[in-house]
C-alpha positions as CSV (number, residue, x, y, z in Angstrom):
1,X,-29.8,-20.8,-14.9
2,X,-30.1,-19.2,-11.3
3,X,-31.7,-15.6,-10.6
4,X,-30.8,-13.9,-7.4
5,X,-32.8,-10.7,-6.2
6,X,-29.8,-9.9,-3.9
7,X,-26.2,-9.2,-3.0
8,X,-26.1,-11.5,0.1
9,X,-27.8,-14.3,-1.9
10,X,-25.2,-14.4,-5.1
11,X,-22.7,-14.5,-2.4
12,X,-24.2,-17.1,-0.7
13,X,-24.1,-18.8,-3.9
14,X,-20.6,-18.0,-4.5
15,X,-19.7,-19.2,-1.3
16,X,-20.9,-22.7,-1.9
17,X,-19.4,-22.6,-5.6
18,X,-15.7,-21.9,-4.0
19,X,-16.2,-24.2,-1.7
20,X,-17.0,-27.2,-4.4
21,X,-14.2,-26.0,-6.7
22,X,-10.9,-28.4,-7.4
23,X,-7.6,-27.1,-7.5
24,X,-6.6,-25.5,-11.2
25,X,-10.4,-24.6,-12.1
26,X,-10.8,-21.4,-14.5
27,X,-14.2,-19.7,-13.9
28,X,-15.0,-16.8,-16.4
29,X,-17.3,-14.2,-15.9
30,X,-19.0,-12.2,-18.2
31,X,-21.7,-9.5,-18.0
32,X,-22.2,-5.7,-18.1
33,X,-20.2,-3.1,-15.5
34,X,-22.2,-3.9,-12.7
35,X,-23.7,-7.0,-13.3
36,X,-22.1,-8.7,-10.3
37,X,-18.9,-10.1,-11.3
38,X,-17.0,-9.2,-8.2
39,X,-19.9,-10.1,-6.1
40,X,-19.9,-13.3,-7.1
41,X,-16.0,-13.6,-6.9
42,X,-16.2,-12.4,-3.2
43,X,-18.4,-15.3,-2.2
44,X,-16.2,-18.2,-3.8
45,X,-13.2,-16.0,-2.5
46,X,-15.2,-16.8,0.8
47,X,-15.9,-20.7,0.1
48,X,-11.6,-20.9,-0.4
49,X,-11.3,-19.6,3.2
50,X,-10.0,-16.1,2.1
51,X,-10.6,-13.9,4.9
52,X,-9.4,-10.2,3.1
53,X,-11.6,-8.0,1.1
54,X,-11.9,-8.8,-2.3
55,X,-12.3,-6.4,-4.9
56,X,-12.4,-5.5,-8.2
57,X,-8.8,-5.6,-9.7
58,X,-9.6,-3.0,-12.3
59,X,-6.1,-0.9,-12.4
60,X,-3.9,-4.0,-10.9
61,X,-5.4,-6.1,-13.8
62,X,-5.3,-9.4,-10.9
63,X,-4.9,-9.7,-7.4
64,X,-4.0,-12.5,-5.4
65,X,-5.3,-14.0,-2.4
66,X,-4.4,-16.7,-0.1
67,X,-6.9,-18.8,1.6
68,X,-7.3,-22.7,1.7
69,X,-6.2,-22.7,-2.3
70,X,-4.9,-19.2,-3.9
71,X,-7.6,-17.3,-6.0
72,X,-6.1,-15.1,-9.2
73,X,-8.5,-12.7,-9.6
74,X,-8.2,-11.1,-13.2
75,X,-10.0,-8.0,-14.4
76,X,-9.3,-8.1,-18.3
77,X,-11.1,-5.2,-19.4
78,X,-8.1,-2.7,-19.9
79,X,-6.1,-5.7,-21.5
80,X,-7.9,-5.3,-25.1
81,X,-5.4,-4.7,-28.1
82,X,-2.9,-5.5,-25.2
83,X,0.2,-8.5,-26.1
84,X,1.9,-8.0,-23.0
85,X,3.7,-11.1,-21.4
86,X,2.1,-10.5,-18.0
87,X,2.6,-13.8,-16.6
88,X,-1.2,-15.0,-16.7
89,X,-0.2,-18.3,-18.2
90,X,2.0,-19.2,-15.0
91,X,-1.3,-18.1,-12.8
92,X,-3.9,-19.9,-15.4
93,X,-1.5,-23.0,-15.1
94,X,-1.0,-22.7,-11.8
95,X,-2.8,-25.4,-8.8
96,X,-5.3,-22.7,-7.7
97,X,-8.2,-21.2,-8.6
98,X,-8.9,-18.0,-11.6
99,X,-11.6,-16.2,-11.9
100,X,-11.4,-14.0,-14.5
101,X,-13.6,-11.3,-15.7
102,X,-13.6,-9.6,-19.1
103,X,-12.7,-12.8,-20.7
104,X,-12.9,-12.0,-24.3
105,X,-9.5,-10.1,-23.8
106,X,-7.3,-12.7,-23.4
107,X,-9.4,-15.3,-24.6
108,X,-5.9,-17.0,-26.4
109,X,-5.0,-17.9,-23.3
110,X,-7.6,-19.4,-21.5
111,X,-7.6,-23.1,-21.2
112,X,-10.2,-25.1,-23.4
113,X,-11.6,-26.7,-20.4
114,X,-13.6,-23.8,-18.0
115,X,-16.7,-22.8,-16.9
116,X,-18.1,-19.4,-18.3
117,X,-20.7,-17.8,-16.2
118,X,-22.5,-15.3,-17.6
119,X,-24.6,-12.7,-15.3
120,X,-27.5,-10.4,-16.6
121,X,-29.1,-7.8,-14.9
122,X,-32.7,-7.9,-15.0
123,X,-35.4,-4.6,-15.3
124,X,-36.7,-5.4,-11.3
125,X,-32.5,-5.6,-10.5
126,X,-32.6,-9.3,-9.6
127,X,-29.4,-11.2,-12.0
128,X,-29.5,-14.3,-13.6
129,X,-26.7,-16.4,-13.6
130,X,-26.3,-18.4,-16.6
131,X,-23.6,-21.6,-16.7
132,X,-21.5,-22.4,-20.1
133,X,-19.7,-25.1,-18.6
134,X,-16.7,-26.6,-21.0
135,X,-15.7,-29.6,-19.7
136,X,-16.9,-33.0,-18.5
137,X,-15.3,-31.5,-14.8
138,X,-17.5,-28.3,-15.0
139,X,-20.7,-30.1,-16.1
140,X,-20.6,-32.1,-13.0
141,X,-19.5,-29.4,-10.9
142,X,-22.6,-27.4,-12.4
143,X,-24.7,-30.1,-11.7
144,X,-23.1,-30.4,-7.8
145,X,-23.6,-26.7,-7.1
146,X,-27.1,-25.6,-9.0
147,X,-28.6,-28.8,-7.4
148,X,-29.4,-29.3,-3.4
């Protein structure tokens, strides 16, 4: 578990997380509306080389983004009840990197092998990052990135 008391630092984090991240890695993120899910995603968008804003792909459900690997950026959240064949399993399957917020709405197809970040809010505003890494890959790369 990590706590960060600002926006710079989680993307300084994020940064360093990209930058440690293998090619086809799934990261999921979970956490309230505005708990930081897209800040995070900006900084390992920034540790992959990715020079372009990233944002939240709320209405385009993902966006794509070219940098030293690709990063699939999903936004979930209006996907609940949802069986479209939107092509995520081509993008999950794919050699670069998801990050995927809202997980629980297409939890059938993420792979079993990921790691789930979960971010709270706290009451002074600070966020703590907590890891669920699935995966003898993700524990180490947990270990690699939480560790100096």
């Amino acid at each position: 578990m990590l706590t960060f008391h600002n926006e710079a630092d989680m993307i300084a984090f994020g940064e360093k997380l990209g930058k440690a991240l293998e090619s086809h890695s799934v990261i999921t993120l979970t956490g309230e509306l505005g708990a930081g899910k897209t800040t995070l995603t900006k900084g390992i968008g920034r540790g992959l080389g990715i020079k372009k804003i990233i944002n939240s792909p709320t209405f385009t459900i993902v966006k794509i983004y070219e940098g030293d690997k690709t990063l699939y950026h999903f936004d979930a959240y209006r996907l609940e009840d949802s069986d479209d064949d939107l092509g995520f399993e081509e993008m999950i399957d794919d050699d670069g990197i998801c990050v995927i917020e809202w997980p629980m709405y297409i939890e059938d197809l993420l792979p079993e092998e990921r790691l789930e970040i979960e971010i709270r809010k706290n009451e002074d505003q600070s966020r703590r990052i907590i890891f669920h890494p699935v995966g003898e890959r993700y524990v180490k790369l947990v270990e690699e990135v939480c560790h100096d």
